[in-house]
N, C-alpha and C positions, 0 to 999 in steps of 0.2 A: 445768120438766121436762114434758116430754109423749110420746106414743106413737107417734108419727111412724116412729119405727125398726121399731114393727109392722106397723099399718097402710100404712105406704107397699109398694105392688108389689114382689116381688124379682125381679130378673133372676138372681141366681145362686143356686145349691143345692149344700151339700156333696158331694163325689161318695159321702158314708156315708151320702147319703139317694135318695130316687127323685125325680123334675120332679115339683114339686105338677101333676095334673092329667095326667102321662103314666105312674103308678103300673100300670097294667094292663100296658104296654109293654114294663117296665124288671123286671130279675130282679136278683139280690143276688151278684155273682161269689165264687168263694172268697175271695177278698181282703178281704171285708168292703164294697168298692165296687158302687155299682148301675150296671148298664150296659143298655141295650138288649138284649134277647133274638135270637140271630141267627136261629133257626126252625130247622128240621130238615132244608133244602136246602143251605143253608149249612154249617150242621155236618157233612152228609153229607161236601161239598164238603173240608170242611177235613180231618177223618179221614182219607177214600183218600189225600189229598196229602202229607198233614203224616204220619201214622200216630198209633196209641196205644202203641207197646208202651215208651214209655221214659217215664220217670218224668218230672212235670215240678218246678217250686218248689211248685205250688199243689196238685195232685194224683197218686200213687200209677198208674203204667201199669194196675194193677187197676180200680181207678174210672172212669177213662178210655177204656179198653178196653168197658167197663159200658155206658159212656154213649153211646158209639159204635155197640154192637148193638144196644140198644133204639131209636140214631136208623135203625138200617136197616132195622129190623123197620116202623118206623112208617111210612119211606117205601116201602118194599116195600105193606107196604096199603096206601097210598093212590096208589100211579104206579107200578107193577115198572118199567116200558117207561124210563121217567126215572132210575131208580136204575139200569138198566143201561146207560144212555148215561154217567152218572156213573162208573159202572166203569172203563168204556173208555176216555174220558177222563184217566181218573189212571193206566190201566196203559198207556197208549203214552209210556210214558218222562217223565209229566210228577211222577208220586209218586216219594220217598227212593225204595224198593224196591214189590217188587210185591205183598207180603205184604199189608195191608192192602185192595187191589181185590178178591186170593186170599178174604180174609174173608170179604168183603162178595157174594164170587159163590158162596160156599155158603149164605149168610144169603136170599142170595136165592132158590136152588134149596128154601128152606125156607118159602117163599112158600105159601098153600093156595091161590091162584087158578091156574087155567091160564093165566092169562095170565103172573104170573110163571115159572112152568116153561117156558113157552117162551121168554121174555125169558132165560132162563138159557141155555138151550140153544143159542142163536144166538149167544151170544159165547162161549161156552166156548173153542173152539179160540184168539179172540182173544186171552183172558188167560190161560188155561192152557197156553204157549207150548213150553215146554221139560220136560224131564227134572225137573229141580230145583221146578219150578213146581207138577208133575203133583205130586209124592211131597206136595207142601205142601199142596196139596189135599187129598190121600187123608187126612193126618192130620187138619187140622180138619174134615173130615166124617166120620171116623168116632167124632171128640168129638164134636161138636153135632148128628148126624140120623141116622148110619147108613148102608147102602146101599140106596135105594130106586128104584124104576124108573128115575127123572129121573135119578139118578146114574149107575145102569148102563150105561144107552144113553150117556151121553157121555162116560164109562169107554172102551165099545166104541170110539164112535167115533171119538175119540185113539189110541186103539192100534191101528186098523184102516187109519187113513188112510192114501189113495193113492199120498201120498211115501212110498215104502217108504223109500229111501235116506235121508230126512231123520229117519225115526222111526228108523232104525237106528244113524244118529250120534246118535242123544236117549238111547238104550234103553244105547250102549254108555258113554258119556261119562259118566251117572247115574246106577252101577248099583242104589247103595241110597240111600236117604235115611229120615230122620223112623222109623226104625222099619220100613220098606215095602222090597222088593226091585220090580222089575218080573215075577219070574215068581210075586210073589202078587197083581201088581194082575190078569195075565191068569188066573190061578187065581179072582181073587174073580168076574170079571167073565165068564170064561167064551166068552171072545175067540176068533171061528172066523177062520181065517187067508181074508181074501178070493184071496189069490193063491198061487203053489206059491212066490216070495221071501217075501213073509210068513209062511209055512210053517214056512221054513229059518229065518227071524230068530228064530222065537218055539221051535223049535225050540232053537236057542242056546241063548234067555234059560232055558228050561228048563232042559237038561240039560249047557247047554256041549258042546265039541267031544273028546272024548276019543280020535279020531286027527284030524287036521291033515287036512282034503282037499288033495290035491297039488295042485290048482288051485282061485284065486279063484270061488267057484261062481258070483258077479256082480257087476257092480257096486257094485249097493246094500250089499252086503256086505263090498266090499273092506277097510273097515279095520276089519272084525271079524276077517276072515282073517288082516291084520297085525301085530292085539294078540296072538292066540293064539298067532301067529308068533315073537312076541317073548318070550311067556309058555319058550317052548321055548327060545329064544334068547336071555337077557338081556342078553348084551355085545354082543348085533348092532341096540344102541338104536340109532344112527347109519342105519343101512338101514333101519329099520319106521318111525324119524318122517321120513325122505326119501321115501321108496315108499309107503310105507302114509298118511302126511298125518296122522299120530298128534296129536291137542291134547297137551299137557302133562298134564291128570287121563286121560287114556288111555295115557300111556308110562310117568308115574313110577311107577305102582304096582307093574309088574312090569320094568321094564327102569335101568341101570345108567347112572345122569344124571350128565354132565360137564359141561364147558364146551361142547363143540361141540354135545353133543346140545339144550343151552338154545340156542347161535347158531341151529340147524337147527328149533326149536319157535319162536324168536324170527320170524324167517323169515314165518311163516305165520298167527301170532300174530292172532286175532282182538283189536278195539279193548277191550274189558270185559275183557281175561286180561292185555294188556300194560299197561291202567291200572294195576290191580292187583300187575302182578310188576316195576314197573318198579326197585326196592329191589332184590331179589333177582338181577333182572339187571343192577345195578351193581356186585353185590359178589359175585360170578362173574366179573366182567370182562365181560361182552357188552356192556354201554355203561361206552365208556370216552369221556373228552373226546377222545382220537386214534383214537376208532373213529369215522371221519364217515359211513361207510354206513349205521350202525344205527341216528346222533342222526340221520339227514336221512330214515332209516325212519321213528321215533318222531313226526318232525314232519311228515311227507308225511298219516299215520295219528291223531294227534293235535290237530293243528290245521288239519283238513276238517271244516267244519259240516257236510256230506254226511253224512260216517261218523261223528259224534256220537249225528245224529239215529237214524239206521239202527240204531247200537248202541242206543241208549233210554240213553245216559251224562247222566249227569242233572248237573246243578252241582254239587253238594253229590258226586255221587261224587270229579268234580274236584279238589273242594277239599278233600277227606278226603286225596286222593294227593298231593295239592301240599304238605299240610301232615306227612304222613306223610314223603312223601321228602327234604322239606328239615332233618326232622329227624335222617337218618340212621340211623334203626331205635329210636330212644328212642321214637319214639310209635307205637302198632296194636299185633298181634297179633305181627308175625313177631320173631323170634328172633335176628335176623341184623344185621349194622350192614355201614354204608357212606358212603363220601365223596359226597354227594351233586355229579354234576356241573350245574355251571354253567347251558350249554343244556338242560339237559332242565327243569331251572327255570323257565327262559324260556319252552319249550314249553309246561309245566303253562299257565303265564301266561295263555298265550295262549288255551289249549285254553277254559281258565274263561271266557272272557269269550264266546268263540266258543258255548259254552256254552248262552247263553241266548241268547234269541229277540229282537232288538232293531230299530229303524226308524232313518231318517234323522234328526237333530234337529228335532225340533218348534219349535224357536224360543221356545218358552216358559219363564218363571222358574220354577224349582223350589225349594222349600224339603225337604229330607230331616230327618226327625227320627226318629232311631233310640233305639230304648228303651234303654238303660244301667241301666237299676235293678235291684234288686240279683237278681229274680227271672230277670231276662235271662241272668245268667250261670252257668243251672244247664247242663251238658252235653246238649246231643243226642244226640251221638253219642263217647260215653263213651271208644272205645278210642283215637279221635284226638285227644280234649279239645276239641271246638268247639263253641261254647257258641250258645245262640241271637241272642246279640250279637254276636259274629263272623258269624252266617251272614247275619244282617240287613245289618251294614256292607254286606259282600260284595255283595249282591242290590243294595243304595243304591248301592256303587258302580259297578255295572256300567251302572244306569241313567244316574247322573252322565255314565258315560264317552261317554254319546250321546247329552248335550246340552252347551249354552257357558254356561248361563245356569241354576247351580245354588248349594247349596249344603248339608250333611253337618253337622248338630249332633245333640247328645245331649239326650235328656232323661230327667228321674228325678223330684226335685223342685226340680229347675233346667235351666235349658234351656243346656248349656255347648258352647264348642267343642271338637270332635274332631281339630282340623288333619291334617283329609282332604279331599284334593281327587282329581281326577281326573289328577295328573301321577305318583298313589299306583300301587305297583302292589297286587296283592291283598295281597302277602305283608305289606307295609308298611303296608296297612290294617288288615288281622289283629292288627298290632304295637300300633298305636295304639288299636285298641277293647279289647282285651284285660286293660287296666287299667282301665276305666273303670268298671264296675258297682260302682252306688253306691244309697244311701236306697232310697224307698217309688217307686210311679208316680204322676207327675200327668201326664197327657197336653196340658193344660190352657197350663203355662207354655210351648210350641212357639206359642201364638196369642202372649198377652202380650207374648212377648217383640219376636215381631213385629210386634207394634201400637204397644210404645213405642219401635220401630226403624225405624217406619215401613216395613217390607220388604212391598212388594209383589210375594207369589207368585201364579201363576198355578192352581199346584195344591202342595197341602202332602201328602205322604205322609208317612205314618205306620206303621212297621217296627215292630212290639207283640206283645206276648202278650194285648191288650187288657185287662189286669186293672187297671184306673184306678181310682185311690182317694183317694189320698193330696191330692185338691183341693179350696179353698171353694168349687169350683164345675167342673160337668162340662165336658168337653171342646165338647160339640155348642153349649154357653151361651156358651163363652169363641169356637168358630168366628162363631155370630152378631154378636157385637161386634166381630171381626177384620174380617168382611166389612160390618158398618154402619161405621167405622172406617176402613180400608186401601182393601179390593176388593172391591167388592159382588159381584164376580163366581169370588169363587176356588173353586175346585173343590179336594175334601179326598181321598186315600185312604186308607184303612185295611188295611194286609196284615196280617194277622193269623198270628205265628208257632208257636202253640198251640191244640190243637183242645178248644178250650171254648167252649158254647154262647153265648156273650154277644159283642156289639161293639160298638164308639162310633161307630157309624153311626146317626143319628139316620133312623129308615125315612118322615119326612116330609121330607126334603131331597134331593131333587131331583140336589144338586151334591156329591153326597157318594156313598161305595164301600166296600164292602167284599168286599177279595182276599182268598184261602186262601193260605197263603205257600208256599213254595219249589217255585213253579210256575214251569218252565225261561220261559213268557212273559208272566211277568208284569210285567215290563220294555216291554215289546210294549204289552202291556193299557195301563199307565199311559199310555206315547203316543197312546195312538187316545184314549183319554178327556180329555185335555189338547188333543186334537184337536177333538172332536167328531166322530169317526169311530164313536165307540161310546155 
């Protein structure tokens, strides 16, 4: 008997303890597991993209939400000018929704430097885009700071701006939201009309029209003149959304909706109202499988990378409609059921992959290892049931689809196969991950496995909530022996599907990443790093 088992070096550490010697590094995840600490760049990164407001397995939307404002606050002191590139960033169509940036640009207008107050004021109009955007603003600022100078003025100068016509389709499409009307944000703010059409708009939003001018008093105004039109006329819905170019939340409130008036809204249908109402207009009958005008609409509109990006349609909006409509009205919000048709299926399909941001094949072996544990399969997004395991596959397969030389396992506390491959389509991939959350995480068994299969990857991605625990040894110990081992040269990612401060990105490794997940390119990202483009 001797002590050999002590004294000899250890290369491995349970993931329930920290690396002897990298203890300052490494923080304690809610899991119980130590992982490397991601900084507060990072986290920022992952909040805008990912959001807080939904609960995860590990933590409460309240704590997460917590930890989010205090990482804005921190990087607000230390860079505004970087926090608001970070904004931008995540509201041009690459975050779920825009709420979260929304946050983060009032957090930032709470800055005490001048320099943040200008960094705020320079993107406002960027991400305070719309109607609906504006009202979300007014509310979490007048929870968290009030109305102070820095708000006023870009109060003003959203309500004053140039497009008269484009504020007037904002002003009439949105009329209330969050508690706010428009004629109290121009009441709070104090909004002098720069032109005699501004005049007249703000005129409306005040007092409304109580006779009908017998003539469109301008352009900018035409489909306010419209709506009012129709307010007096409700069965003359047919002529105000032909003439007037009425959206659907400007005709239904007051005018008398059939079939033709949805054909004649369908018509004109911006990309984000026809994702969204594609249910609704099957079970109406405007898309039928023998209506080919409408399915060769839906897909002219739908599977154009051009007007994805232009709309800011984000994947995951995609794949909420893909999975929502193949359900027939059992899953979301609406009320209504329908036979879902065939092609528009197809089209979803398509639109998904179209979706994100992707290159030519790199030529390179991939290994995908998507998280299956059991925390994987709390919901994201609750009213369509798709869980963070679903949206992971989804994101792995879209990568798979653009290269030849891959392959799509699970891991939990086993590294198992998923029989997914790239001839999957989403819906079929959804099928197959969907059962699979299982045990605790060990990120760990994705090397093993491929060290006693000898698979040589070029780069291992890794689709996580990062919360690694459940192994005799952490994930960045078991990459070291993979690459002394297999590939001295393999390159690891990390996308991380949960915004918690920690990653298994070891920040001495060179050949290693860590993404914020359901970044429409982070598909893109992986190639150029498999490249050496990035």
């Amino acid at each position: 008997m001797n002590y050999n088992f002590f004294t000899k070096k250890k290369t491995n550490t349970p993931q329930t303890q920290p690396i002897p010697g990298r203890e300052a590094e490494m923080v304690k995840g809610r899991s119980g597991g130590y992982m490397f600490e991601a900084g507060i760049w990072k986290m920022l990164r992952r909040c805008l993209l990912i959001g807080t407001a939904k609960s995860t397995y590990y933590a409460g939307k309240q704590e997460l939400t917590e930890d989010f404002v205090n990482v804005v606050k921190q990087a607000v002191a230390e860079n505004p000018g970087r926090v608001a590139e970070e904004i931008l960033y995540a509201s041009d169509g690459r975050a779920i929704n825009n709420s979260a940036p929304i946050l983060a640009l009032v957090l930032l207008s709470m800055g005490e430097t001048p320099e943040a107050k200008k960094a705020f004021a320079e993107i406002f109009g960027q991400v305070v885009r719309t109607g609906s955007h504006f009202y979300e603003w007014l509310n979490y600022t007048k929870s968290l700071r009030g109305f102070g100078k820095v708000v006023r003025e870009a109060g003003k100068t959203w309500l004053s701006r140039e497009d008269v016509k484009g504020l007037a389709y904002q002003l009439l499409k949105y009329q209330q939201r969050q508690g706010f009307s428009h004629r109290d944000a121009l009441r709070l703010f104090h909004v002098k009309p720069p032109t005699e059409t501004h005049r007249e708009l703000f005129e409306w939003v005040v007092k409304g029209w109580e006779d009908l001018p017998a003539d469109i008093p301008s352009e900018a105004l035409a489909q306010i003149w419209w709506y009012e039109w129709l307010k007096r006329n409700p069965s003359e819905t047919h002529t105000a959304i032909a003439q007037g170019r009425l959206t659907h939340e400007m005709a239904s409130p007051v005018g008398k909706m059939d079939q033709q008036a949805w054909q004649l809204l369908f018509q004109e249908m911006p990309i984000g109202a026809m994702l969204r109402n594609l249910g609704s207009l099957t079970e109406l009958g405007v898309l039928r499988a023998d209506e080919s005008g409408n399915i060769l609409r839906v897909e002219a509109v739908l599977n154009n990378q051009e007007h994805l990006r232009k709309g800011r349609i984000h994947p995951i909006d995609v794949l909420k409609a893909l999975k929502t409509y193949q359900s027939g009205g059992r899953l979301g919000r609406s009320q209504k059921t329908w036979e879902p048709v065939p092609r528009i299926v197809d089209i979803l399909e398509k639109a998904l992959e179209l979706s994100f941001d992707v290159v030519q094949p790199t030529g390179k072996v991939f290994m995908h290892a998507v998280d299956v544990s059991g925390s994987m399969s709390w919901g994201v997004v609750d009213s369509v049931g798709l869980s963070c395991c679903e949206i992971a596959t989804t994101m792995a397969l879209v990568t798979a689809k653009a290269e030849k030389n891959y392959m799509i396992r699970g891991f939990a506390t086993e590294f198992r196969e998923l029989g997914i491959t790239a001839k999957d389509t989403f819906s079929s991939a959804l099928r197959k991950a969907s059962n699979q959350n299982f045990g605790g995480t060990d990120a760990s068994v994705a090397y093993d496995w491929m060290i006693q299969n000898k698979f040589k990857a070029d780069v291992v991605c890794f689709w996580t909530d990062n919360e690694s625990w459940a192994g005799h040894k952490h994930p960045s110990q078991a990459l070291a022996q993979y690459r002394q081992k297999v590939n001295p040269n393999a390159k690891a990612v990390y996308v991380t599907l949960a915004p918690y401060n920690i990653t298994l990105v070891d920040p001495q490794d060179p050949l290693s990443w860590d993404l914020a997940g359901f970044d429409p390119g982070t598909p893109r990202i992986i190639q150029m790093l498999a490249t050496g483009e990035l």
